[in-house]
C-alpha positions in Angstrom: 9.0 18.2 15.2 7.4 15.2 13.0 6.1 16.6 9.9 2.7 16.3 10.3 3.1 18.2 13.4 4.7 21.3 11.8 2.8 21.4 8.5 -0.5 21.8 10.8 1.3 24.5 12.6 1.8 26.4 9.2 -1.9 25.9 8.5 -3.0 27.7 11.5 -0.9 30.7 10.6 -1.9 30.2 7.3 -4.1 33.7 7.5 -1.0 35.9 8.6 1.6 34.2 6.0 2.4 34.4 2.6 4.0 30.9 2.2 0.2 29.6 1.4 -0.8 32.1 -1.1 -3.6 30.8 -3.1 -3.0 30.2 -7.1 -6.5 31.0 -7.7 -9.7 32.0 -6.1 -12.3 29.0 -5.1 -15.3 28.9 -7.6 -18.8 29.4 -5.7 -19.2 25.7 -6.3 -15.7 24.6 -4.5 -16.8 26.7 -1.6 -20.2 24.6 -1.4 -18.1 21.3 -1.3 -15.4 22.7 1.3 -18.6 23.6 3.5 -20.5 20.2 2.5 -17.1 18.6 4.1 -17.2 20.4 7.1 -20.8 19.7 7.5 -20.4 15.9 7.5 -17.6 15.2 9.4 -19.2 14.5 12.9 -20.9 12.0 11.2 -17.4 11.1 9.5 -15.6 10.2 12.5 -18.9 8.1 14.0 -18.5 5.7 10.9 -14.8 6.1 11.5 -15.0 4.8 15.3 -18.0 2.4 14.2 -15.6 1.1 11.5 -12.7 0.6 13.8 -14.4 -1.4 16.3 -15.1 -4.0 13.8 -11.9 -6.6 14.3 -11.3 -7.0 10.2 -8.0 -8.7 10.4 -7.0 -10.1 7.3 -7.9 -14.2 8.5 -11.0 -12.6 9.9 -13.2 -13.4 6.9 -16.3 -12.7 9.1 -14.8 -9.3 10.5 -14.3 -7.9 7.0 -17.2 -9.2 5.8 -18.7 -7.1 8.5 -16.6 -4.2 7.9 -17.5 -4.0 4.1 -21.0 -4.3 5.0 -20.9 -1.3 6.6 -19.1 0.6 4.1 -21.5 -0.9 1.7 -24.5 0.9 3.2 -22.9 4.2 3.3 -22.0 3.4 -0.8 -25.4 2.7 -1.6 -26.6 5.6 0.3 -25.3 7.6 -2.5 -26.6 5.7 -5.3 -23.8 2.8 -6.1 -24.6 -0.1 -6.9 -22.5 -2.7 -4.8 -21.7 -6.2 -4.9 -19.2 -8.5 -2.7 -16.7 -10.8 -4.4 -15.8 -14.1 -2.4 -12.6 -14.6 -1.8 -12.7 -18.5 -1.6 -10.4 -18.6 -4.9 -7.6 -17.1 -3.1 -8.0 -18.3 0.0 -9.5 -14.9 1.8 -12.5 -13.2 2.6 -13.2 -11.2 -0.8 -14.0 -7.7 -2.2 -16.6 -4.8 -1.9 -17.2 -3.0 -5.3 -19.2 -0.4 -5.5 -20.2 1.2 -9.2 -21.6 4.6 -10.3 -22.1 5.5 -13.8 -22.0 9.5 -14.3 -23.1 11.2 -17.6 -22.1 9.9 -21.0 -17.9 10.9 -21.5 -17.5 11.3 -18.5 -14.2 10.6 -17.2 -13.8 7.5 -14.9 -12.4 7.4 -11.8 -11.2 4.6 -9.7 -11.2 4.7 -5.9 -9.0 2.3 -4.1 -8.8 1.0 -0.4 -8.7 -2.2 1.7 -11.5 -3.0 4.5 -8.4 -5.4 6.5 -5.9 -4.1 8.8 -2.7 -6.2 10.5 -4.4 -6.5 13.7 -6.0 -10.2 14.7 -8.5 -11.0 16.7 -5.9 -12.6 19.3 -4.4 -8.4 19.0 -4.4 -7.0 22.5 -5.0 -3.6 20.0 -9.3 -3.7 19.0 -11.0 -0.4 19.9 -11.1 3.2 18.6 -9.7 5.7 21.7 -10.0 9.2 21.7 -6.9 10.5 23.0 -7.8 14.7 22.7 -9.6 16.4 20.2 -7.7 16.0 17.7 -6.4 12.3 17.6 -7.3 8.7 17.8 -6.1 5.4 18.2 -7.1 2.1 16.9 -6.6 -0.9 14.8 -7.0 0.5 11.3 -8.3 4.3 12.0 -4.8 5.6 9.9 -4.4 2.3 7.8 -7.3 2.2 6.4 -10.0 2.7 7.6 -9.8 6.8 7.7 -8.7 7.1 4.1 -12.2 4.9 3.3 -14.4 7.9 5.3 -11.7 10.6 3.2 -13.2 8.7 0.3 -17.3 8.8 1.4 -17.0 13.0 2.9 -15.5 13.3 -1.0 -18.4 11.6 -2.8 -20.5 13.2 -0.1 -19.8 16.7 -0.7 -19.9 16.5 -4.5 -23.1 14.6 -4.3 -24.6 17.8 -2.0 -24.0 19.9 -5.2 -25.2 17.5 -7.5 -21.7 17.2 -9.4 -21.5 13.4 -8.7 -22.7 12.1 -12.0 -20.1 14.2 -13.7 -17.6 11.3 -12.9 -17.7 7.9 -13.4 -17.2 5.7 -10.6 -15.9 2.3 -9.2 -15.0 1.8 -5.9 -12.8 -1.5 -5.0 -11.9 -2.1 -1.2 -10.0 -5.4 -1.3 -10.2 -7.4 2.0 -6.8 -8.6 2.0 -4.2 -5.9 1.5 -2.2 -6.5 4.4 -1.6 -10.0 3.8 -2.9 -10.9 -0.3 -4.2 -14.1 -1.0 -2.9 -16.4 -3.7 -2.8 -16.5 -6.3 -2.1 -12.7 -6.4 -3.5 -12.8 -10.6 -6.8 -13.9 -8.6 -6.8 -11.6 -5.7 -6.1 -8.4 -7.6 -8.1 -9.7 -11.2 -11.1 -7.4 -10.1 -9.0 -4.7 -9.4 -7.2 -4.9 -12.7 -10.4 -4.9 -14.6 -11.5 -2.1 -12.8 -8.3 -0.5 -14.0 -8.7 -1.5 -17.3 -12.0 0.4 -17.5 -11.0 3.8 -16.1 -9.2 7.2 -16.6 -7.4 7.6 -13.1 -6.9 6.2 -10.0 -6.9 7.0 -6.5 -5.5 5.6 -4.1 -6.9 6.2 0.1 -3.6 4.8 1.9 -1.9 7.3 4.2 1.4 7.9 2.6 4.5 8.1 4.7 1.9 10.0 6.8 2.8 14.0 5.6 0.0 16.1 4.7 2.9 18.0 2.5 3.0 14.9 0.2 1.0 12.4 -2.2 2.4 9.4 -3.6 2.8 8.8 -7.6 5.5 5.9 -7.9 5.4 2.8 -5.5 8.1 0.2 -5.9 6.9 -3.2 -6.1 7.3 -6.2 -3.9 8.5 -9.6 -5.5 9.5 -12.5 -3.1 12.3 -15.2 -3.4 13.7 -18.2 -2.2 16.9 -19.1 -2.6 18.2 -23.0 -1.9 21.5 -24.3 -1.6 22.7 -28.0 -1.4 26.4 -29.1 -0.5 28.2 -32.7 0.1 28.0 -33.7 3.9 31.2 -34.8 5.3 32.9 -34.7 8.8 33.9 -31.2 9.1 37.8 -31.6 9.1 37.3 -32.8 5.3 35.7 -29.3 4.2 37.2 -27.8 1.3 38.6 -31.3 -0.1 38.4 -31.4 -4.1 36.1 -33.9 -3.6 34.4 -32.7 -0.9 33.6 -29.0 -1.3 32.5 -26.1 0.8 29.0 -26.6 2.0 25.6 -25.5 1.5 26.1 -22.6 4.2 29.2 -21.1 2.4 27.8 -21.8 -1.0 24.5 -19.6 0.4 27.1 -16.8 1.8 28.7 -16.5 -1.2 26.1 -16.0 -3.5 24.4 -13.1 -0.7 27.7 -11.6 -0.8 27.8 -11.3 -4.5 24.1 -10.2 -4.3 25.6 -7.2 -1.9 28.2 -6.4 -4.2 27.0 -6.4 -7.1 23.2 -4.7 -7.1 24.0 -2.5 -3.7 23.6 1.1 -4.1 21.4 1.1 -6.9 18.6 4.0 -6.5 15.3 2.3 -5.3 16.2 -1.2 -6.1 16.7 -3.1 -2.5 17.1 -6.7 -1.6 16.8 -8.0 1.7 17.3 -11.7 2.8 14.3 -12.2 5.8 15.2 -15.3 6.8 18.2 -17.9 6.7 18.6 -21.2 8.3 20.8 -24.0 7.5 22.6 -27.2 8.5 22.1 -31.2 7.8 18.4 -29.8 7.1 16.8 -26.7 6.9 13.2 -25.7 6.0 11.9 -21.9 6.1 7.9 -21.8 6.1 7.6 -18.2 4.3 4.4 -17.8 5.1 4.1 -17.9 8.8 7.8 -16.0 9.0 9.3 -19.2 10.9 12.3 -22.3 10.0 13.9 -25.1 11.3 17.4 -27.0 11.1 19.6 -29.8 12.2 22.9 -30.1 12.2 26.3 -30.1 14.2 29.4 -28.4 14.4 31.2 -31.3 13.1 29.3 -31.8 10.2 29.1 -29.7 6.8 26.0 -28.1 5.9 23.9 -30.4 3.3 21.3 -27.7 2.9 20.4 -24.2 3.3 17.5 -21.9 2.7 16.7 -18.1 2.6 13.9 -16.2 2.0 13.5 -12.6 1.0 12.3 -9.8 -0.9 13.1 -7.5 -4.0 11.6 -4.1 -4.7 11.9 -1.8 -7.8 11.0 1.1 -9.2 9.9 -0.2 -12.6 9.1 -3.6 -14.2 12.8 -3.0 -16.2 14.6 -2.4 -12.8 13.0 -5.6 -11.4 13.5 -7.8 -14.3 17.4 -6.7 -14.4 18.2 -7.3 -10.8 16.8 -11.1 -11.5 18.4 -11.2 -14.1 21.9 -10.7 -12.3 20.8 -12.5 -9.4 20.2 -15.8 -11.2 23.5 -15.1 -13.1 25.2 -14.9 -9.2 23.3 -18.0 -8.3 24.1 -20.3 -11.5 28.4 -20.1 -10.5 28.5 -22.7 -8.1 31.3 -23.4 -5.1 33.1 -26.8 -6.2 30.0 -29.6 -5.0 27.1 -27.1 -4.6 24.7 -26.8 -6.2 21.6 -23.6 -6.0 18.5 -22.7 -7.5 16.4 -19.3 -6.3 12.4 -19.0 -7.3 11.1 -15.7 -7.5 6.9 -14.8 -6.7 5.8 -11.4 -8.1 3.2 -9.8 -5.4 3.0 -6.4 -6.1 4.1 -4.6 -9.9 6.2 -1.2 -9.4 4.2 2.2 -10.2 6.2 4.1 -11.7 6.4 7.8 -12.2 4.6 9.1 -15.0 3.6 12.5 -16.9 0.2 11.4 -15.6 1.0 10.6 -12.9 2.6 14.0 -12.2 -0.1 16.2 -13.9 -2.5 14.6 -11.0 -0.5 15.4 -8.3 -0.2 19.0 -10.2 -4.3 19.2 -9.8 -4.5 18.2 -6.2 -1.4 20.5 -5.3 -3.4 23.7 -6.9 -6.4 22.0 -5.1 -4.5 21.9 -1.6 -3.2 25.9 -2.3 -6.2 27.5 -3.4 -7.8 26.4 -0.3 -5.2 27.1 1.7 -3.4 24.2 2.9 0.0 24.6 1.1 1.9 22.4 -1.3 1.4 18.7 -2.1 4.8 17.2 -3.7 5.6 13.9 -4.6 6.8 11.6 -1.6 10.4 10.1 -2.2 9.7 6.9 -3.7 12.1 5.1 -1.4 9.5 6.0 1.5 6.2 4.4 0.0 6.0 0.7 -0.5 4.1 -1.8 -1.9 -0.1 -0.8 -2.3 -2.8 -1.9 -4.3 -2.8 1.1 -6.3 0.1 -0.3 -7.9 -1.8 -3.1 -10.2 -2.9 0.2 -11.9 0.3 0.7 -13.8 0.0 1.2 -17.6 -3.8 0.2 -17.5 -5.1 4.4 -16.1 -4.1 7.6 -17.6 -3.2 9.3 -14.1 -2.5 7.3 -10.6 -2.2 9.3 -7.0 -2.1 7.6 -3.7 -1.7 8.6 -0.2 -4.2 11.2 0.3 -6.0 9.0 3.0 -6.3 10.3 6.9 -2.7 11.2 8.1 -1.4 9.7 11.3 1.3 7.6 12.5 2.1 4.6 14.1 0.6 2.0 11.1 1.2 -1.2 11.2 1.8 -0.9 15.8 -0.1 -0.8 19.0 0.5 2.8 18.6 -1.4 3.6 15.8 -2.8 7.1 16.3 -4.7 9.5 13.4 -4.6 13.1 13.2 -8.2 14.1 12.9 -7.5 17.2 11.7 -6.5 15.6 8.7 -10.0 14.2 8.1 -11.5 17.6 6.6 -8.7 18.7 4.7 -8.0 15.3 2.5 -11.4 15.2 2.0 -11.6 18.5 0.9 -8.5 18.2 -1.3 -9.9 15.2 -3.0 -13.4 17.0 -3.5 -11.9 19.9 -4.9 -9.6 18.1 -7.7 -12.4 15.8 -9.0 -14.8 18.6 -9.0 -11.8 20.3 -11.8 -11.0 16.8 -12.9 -14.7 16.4 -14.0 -14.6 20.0 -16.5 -11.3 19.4 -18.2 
């Protein structure tokens, strides 16, 4: 039984168990934003169907234009002020902020999402389906597009008990998540200073997709490209003194050692994508293709590989280059090799405030009966924008979005069930957040 499956299971026997008992009692307020919730959520899964008919595939500038208009609206229907951000610097369709200033001290929070999704116009994947009562599919509805309504039934509810302005607020949706534009310090700079201006940061992705889990450590995602050059000869002279062992065995050595040497360390992987090699070899990284000539009878002049690092911290990253440009630099008699690496996404890591969030949204999720919320094994969450919040915010969550499965496939189907209880989760924990 998937996860999601069985925790929703427990929740309807909740009443008649123990295993849910409630830490505390909901205030007389909390019960006004649980019901506020369940009051809006028709209207939560219209936006959500509206949303998802919207093609906003990442080179779709004018479909996430469109898609952040829309959010826009429902924004400044509860007093933000919103702007857009081109994207022309980095090559993509921009931003939506959205900004609400609460009383003075008030702690700031920063919501996080993205209005693109993986799915192109030439997708044969474009419309919201409902499949039963309960669950959806569509291009976005899990990734992210539900965790963007989780976001507005949040604000809506506090906003019904006039508890809004006792947060701060910024809102940033990025329009390029699913594939970021370059340069990355451009594409994320709004973010950052977002970051830099608030207390905590949440993040609307879906998580590995288990209602029983939140996410507070993402590794990051670094790119590299690694190049090797050998002597070209007829291939009955390889391994000659003056000839050498190729570009191709000079590559297969230094993978090997990669393997050896950094394999098995907790949360730090490396994975080659793509290899090609021969007389000549190019890799375009960006479109995921290569091409090469060459013969059997000939020795490799060049090879290339592209691929990716992730790490749990900014130390774990920076020692794994470290040792593989050490790897790289001890050359095969006649090669020669030189690796580039591209930052994308810095490593959350776990923090204390990072926990002591995920400790208010757990005692949020019990006291209104929905069980525990732990932390999700870090090996299970990658790369998100939440991540460019690391040592800038006090406390960082992510993964309390709409729960599904399927991201990133034609089979991307939500749990709508999941819709009220995130929001309400989320609700509940700022409403506490806002009186510490």
């Amino acid at each position: 039984m998937r996860p999601i499956i069985r925790w929703l299971a427990l929740v309807a026997l909740a009443p008649l168990t123990p295993v849910f008992a409630s830490a505390q009692e909901l205030t007389e307020p909390e019960h006004r934003i649980a019901a506020a919730v369940d009051a809006a959520v028709a209207d939560g899964l219209a936006l959500l169907e509206r949303s998802v008919n919207i093609n906003s595939g990442t080179m779709n500038f004018d479909g996430v234009r469109e898609v952040g208009s829309l959010f826009r609206t429902e924004f400044e229907r509860l007093g933000f002020a919103t702007r857009w951000i081109d994207g022309s610097e980095w090559t993509r369709a921009g931003h939506l902020v959205a900004e609400r200033a609460g009383e003075a001290g008030a702690p700031s929070v920063l919501f996080i999402g993205h209005l693109d999704t993986v799915f192109e116009t030439d997708s044969p994947f474009q419309r919201f389906h409902r499949l039963s009562d309960s669950t959806a599919a569509g291009p976005g509805v899990v990734d992210m597009k539900g965790g963007i309504v989780v976001m507005l039934l949040a604000l809506q509810a506090l906003a019904e008990i006039d508890a809004v302005d006792r947060l701060s607020f910024t809102v940033v949706l990025t329009g390029d998540e699913e594939r970021a534009g370059r340069p990355i310090s451009l594409a994320r700079r709004d973010l950052r200073e977002a970051a830099e201006r608030a207390d905590v940061a949440i993040g609307f992705e879906d998580g590995d997709g288990d209602p029983t889990t939140a996410v507070i450590a993402r590794r990051g995602a670094t790119t590299w490209r690694l190049h090797t050059e050998g002597r070209p000869a007829h291939s009955s002279q390889i391994f000659r003194e003056d000839i050498g062992s190729g570009a191709i065995y000079e590559m297969a050595r230094i993978l090997t050692a990669f393997h050896d040497s950094l394999g098995g360390e907790e949360f730090l992987t490396f994975n080659p994508g793509a290899v090609v090699g021969g007389t000549t070899a190019d890799v375009d990284a960006e479109e995921g293709r290569g091409t090469a000539t060459g013969k059997m009878n000939v020795i490799a002049q060049t090879c290339e590989v592209i691929g990716d690092l992730r790490a749990l911290s900014i130390e774990q990253r920076d020692r794994a280059k470290t040792e593989m440009d050490r790897i790289v630099a001890e050359h095969l008699p006649h090669t020669s090799a030189k690796i580039i690496f591209d930052d994308a996404y810095p490593p959350l890591a776990p923090t204390e405030g990072n926990r002591r969030l995920l400790a208010m949204f757990d005692a949020s999720s019990r006291d209104l009966g929905f069980g525990p919320v732990e932390a999700v094994d870090p090996a299970r969450a990658g790369a998100a924008d939440v991540s460019f919040t690391a040592g800038l915010v006090d406390m960082a969550i992510d993964g309390v979005g709409l729960m599904g499965d399927g991201g990133h496939t034609v089979d991307e189907i939500a749990d709508l069930r999941t819709l009220p209880i995130q929001a309400k989760r989320v609700a509940i924990a700022l409403w506490r957040l806002s009186g510490e």
